[in-house]
N, C-alpha and C positions, 0 to 999 in steps of 0.2 A: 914732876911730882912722882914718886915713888908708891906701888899701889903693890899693899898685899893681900897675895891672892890665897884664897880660903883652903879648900883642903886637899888634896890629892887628884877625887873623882871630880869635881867641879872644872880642874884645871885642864883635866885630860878631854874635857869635852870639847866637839869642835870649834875651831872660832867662826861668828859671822863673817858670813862672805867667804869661805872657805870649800864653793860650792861648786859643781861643773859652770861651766861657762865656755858654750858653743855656739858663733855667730856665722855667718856668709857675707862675706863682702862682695855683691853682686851687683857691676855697673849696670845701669838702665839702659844707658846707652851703649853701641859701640864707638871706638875712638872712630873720629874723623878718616883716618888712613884704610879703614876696615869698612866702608858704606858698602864693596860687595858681598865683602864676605857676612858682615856684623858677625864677624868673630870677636873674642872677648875672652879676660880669664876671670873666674870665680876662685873667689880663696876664702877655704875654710879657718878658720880658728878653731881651737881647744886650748884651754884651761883646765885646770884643776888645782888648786891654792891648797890643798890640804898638806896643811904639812909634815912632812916626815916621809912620805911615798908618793910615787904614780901610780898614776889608774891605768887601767884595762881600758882602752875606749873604742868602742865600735862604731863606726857613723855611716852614713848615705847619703848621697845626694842625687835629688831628680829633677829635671827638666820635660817639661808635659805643657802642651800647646798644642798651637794656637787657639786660646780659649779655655772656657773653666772646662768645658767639655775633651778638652784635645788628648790627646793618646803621650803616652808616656816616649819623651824622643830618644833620651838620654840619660844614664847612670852610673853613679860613680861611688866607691864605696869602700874603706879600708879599715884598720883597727890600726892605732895606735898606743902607746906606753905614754902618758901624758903626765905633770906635775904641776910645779907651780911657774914655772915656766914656759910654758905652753908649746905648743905645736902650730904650724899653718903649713898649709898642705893645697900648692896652685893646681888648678884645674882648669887647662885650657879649654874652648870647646869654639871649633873651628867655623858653628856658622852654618852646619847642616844635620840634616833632620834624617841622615842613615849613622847609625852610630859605628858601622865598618868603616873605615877609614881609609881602607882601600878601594872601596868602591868610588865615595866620593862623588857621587849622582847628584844627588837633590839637595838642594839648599832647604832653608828652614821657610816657608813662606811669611809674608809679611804679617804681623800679631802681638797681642799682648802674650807672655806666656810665664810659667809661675816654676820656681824653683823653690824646691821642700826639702830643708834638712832636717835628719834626724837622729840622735849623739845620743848611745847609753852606752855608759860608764858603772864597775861593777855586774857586769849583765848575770841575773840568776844566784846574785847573792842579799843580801839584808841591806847593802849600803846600797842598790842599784841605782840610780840616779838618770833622770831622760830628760833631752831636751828635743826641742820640736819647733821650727818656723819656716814661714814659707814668707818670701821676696817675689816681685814683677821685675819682668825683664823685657823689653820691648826689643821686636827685630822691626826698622823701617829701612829700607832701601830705598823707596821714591813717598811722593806722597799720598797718605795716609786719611783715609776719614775719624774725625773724631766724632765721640757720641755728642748727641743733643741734649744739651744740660740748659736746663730753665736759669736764666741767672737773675739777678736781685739786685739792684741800686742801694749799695749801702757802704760808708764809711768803717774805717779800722774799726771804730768802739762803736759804733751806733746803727743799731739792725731796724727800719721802720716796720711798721706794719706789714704783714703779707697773709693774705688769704684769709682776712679778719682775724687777725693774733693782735693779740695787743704789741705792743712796741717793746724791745727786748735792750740789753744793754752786752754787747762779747767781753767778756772778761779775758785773756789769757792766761792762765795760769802755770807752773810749773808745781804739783800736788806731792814732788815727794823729792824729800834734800836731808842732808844731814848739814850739822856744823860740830865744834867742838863740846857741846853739850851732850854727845853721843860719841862716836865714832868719823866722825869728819872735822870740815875746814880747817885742811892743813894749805898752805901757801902752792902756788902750781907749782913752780921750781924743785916743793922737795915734798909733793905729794906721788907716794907710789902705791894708794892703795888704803884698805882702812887704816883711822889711825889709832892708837892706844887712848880709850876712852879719856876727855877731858885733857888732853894735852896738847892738842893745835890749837895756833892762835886766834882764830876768827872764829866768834858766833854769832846767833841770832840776827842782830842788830846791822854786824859786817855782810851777812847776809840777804839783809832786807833793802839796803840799800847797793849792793852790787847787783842787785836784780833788778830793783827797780831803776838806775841808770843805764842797765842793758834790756831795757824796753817792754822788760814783766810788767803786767796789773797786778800780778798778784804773786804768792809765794809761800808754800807752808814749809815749816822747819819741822820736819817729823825724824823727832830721835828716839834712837833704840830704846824701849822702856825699861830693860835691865842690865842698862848702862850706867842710869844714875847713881849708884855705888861708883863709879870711878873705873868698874872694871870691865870685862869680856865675859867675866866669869861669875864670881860672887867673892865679893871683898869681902872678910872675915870681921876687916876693921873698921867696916864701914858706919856712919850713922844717917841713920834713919828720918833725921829732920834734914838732915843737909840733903840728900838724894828730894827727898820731896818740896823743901825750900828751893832748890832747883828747877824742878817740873815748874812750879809758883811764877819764877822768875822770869821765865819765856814766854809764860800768860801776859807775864804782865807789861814785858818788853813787846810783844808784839803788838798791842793795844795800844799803847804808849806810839811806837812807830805809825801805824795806825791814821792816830788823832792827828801826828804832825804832820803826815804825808796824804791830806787827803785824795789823792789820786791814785793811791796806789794800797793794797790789801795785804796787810802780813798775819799770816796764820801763823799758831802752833800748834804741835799737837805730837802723837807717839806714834812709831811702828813698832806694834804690838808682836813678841813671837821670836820665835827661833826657825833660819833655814833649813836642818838637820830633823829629819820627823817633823816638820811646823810645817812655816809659811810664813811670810810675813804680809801684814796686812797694818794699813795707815786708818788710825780714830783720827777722826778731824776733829773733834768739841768738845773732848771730854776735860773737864774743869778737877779732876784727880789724876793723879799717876797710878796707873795699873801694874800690876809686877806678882812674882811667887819667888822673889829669893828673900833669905833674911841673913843677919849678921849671925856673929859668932853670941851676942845674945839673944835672938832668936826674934828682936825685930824684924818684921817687914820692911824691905827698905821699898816703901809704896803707903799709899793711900790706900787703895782695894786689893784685894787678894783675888789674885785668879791663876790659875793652878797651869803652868804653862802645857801647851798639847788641847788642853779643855776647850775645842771652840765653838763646842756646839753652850758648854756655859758660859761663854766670852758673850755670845752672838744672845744670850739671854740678858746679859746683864745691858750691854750695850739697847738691846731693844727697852727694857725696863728704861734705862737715863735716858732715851730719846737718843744715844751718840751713834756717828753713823762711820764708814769706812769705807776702807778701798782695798781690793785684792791687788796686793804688789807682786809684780813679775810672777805671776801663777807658772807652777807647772801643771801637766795635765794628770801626774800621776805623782802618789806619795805625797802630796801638801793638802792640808785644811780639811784633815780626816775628820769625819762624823761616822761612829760606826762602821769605820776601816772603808768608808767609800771616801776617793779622795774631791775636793771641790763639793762633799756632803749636802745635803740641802736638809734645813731645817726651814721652820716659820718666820722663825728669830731669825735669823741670818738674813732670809730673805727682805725683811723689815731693816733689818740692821746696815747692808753692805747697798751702796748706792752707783761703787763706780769697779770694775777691772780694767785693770794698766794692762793695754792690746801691743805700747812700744814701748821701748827706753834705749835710752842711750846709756852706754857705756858708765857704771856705775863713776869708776876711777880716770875717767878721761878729764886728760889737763887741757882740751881744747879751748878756747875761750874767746874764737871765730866761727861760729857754730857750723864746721867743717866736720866733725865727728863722723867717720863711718863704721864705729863699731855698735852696730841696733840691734837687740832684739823683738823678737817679735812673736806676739801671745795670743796672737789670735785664736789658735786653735784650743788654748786653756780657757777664754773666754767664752769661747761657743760650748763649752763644756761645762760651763759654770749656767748660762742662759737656757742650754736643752736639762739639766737640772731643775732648773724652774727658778732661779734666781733672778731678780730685776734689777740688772746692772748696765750700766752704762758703760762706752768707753772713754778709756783717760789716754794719755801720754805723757809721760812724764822723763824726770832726767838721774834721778837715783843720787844728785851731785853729793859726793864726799871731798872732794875735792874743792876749791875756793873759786870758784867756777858756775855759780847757780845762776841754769838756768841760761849760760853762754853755751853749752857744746856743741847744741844743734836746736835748730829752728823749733824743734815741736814744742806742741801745747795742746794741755788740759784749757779748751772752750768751752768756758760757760755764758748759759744766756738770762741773764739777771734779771728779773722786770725793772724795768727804767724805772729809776728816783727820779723825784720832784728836781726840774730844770735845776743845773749849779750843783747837785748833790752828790756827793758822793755814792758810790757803791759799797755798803754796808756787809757788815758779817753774817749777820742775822741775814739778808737777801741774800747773799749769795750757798749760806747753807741750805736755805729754801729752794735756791735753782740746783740742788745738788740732788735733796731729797724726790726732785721731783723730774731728775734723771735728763735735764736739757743740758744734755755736753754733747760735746761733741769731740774727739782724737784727732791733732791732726799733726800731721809731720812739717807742716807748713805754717809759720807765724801770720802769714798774708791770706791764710784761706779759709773760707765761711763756709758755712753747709750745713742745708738743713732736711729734713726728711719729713713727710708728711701722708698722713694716711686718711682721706677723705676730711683732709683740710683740719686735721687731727696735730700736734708738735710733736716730732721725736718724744721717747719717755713716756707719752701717755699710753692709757688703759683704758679700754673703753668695749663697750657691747657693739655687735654691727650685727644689720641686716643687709644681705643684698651683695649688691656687688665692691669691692674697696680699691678705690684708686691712690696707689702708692707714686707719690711725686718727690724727686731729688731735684733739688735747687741749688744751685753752686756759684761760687764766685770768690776771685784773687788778687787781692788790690796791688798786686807784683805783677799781674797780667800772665798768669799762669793758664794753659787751659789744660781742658780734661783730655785722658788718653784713654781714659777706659771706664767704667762705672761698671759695678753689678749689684743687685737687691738680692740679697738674702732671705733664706724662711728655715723656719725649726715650728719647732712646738713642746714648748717649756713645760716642762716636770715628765717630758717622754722620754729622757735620757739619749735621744738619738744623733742622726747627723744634722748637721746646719748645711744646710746648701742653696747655691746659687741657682735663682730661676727667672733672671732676665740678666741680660748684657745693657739695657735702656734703662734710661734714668727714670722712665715712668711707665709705670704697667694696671693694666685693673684687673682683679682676678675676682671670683667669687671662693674665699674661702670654704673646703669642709669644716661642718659643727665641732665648736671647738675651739680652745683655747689654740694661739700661732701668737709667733714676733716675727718679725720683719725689719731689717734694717737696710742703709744701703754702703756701701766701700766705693771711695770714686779714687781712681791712680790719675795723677797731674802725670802733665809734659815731660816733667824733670823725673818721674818716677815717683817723688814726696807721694805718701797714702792718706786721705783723708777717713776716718769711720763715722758713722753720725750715728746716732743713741738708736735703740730700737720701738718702735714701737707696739706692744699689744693687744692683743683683737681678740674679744669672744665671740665666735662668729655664731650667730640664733640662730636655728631651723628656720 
């Protein structure tokens, strides 16, 4: 199909996915041949898809351990010329914890320990662009004690009772995909990347069923919302009923899917926004297509008008319809400005946005043995949006543009649904309900459960305390995975500060200071896999 594009300034603007893209591919392990040294090589990646030039890009990388507490052992750090072609840049590191090389004294002693990369591209101009994640890496040379994790007798989909909670139902989800109704489902063989809106062969429907024979509950098809003109840009010739006769048609294929497949859950729904000055951000419910482009008659090609950039109007309107969201791959800086702060906090917003994407796989990866080692990772956008005052959960999700949903790599968006009536399916309406009400849980791991609890309290909740509060992590992995590491976090929301680690145990009682705090906990599996489990909120009384 032949799509004409509108006018000049429209076309010059960037395309989606045209954006930095800077990961670490950092084994957990070392190889077998390496048990004394646990030497090992880290390899960076850069991207940069913009087309027409490379970037300037500055990056670092550090190694600090053993422990969230450990000293900085190792650093690494260079500037490259980057495009769309990318760079990787190997980094051996031989296993010991003197970064002189000619000394060669000390090995690294046995531990969890955290490597943090961080890549800005543009540095100290208007485009500057950063990215920011941090990976575990475990050194074991002999054996190791693991923490003590409380576990739970519970099946793949069915979580009982625990510490008087009523009985819950795991959803697994994958919360954020494209298909040909947007920018994706081009075929693996000759997917390399987004595709020209509405021209690969597989949507929705091919999507809901490739998912769910590779062992999704569930699945939301979330396409670009100023797509549906057909283009990247703004179609000139586009019309107005077709783009939104479209949005229509996903509602209504996914429903349709739905009803036939009662075992299995197909969303649709929009990623609202531009990466360029935006953000993108997934509406899960909303029953109009939102949008601010119009034709060459001056149509809206949308249902609603919302003026792209506007998100603290976005986060109104969404709070008004009751629609609620998800922060897609956040960065910490430059996205989802309110008032030129970025990750902004409003009222609205805070009502509105229920969940932030902490991992993802590899937007364009044609994996589809969920072998993928290209992941990022947002945690520290996340905690950045939570010490804001935002009440978000975390997701993982898989970004797939690709014909691939939901195969690249094991993670999933966990949710915990309140059990339907015996035989029942898992419903739209409940599972929006367990969203709103912040029981996810992130995991890197399809087999792993986890849950958090705070004076017998479920991750996601809010609630008054007096006295003292006992924070409990519960874990279990029906793959027979165990725990290498657990830590409980704490902030304190709407104080803008650090989130940080104040126990290495799965269970701690602390007496809060007066005041609003969240709490969450991060447990690292065997293999490495990260689990995050939702946070929960504490007013703590005099």
């Amino acid at each position: 199909m032949l799509i004409a594009w509108s006018n000049t300034a429209a076309a010059q603007e960037p395309k989606e996915h045209s954006e930095l893209d800077a990961t670490v591919v950092a084994p957990f392990h070392a190889a077998r041949g390496e048990r004394v040294t646990q030497a090992r090589t880290f390899v960076v990646r850069l991207t940069y898809p913009d087309e027409g030039r490379s970037h300037a890009m500055r990056w670092s990388l550090t190694l600090s351990g053993p422990g969230p507490q450990g000293a900085v052992l190792r650093r690494w750090s260079g500037t490259e010329q980057v495009g769309t072609k990318g760079k990787s840049v190997n980094l051996p590191w031989d296993g010991r914890a003197d970064a002189d090389a000619r000394e060669r004294r000390v090995l690294a002693p046995d531990g969890l320990y955290e490597l943090r990369l961080l890549a800005v591209a543009d540095a100290g101009t208007p485009q500057e662009a950063q990215v920011e994640q941090q990976w575990p890496v475990q050194v074991k040379r002999g054996a190791s004690t693991a923490p003590r994790v409380s576990a739970f007798q519970a099946g793949l989909q069915q979580l009982p009772s625990l510490e008087g909670q009523p009985a819950y139902r795991i959803v697994y989800a994958n919360l954020h995909s494209q298909t040909r109704h947007s920018d994706g489902g081009a075929a693996l063989d000759a997917c390399r990347g987004a595709q020209d809106p509405q021209t690969a062969p597989f949507g929705p429907i091919d999507a809901y069923k490739y998912a769910q024979e590779h062992g999704l509950d569930a699945l939301l098809t979330s396409e670009h919302n100023h797509m549906y003109d057909g283009s990247d840009g703004t179609n000139a010739a586009a019309t107005a009923a077709e783009a939104t006769a479209l949005y229509q048609t996903g509602l209504a294929e996914a429903a349709a899917y739905s009803a036939a497949h009662p075992g299995f859950l197909a969303l649709y729904g929009m990623e609202w926004g531009v990466i360029n000055k935006g953000g993108h951000l997934n509406i899960f419910n909303s029953e109009q297509l939102l949008g601010w482009e119009r034709n060459a008659s001056g149509e809206l090609l949308a249902d609603v008008e919302t003026p792209k950039g506007d998100y603290a109007g976005l986060y109104a309107l969404m709070r008004e319809r009751g629609w609620i969201g998800q922060f897609n791959h956040p960065a910490p800086a430059g996205q989802f400005l309110v008032n030129g702060q970025p990750l902004g906090y409003t009222p609205d917003g805070d009502a509105a946005m229920v969940l932030c994407e902490v991992m993802n796989t590899s937007a364009f990866s044609t994996n589809d043995e969920e072998t993928e080692n290209r992941r990022s990772n947002y945690e520290a956008a996340c905690n950045r949006a939570l010490a804001a005052g935002y009440h978000v959960a975390f997701s993982s999700n898989q970004d797939n543009h690709c014909a691939n949903w939901g195969a690249s790599y094991g993670n999933r968006t966990a949710v915990l649904v309140a059990s339907p009536a015996a035989g029942m399916p898992v419903s739209r309406d409940g599972f929006l309900d367990a969203l709103r009400a912040r029981r996810v849980y992130a995991t890197m791991d399809k087999h792993a459960q986890l849950l958090f609890m705070a004076n017998g309290r479920l991750m996601g909740e809010r609630f008054d305390n007096h006295g003292p509060l006992r924070l409990a992590t519960h874990f279990s992995n029906s793959a027979g995975r165990q725990a290498a590491d657990v830590a409980i976090f704490h902030g304190v929301p709407g104080g803008n500060g650090s989130v940080t680690p104040i126990s290495d145990q799965a269970e701690l009682t602390v007496t809060p200071a007066p005041g609003p705090h969240f709490y969450y906990a991060r447990l690292t599996q065997d293999d490495g896999n990260i689990v995050w489990s939702a946070p929960v909120w504490v007013n703590q009384l005099p």
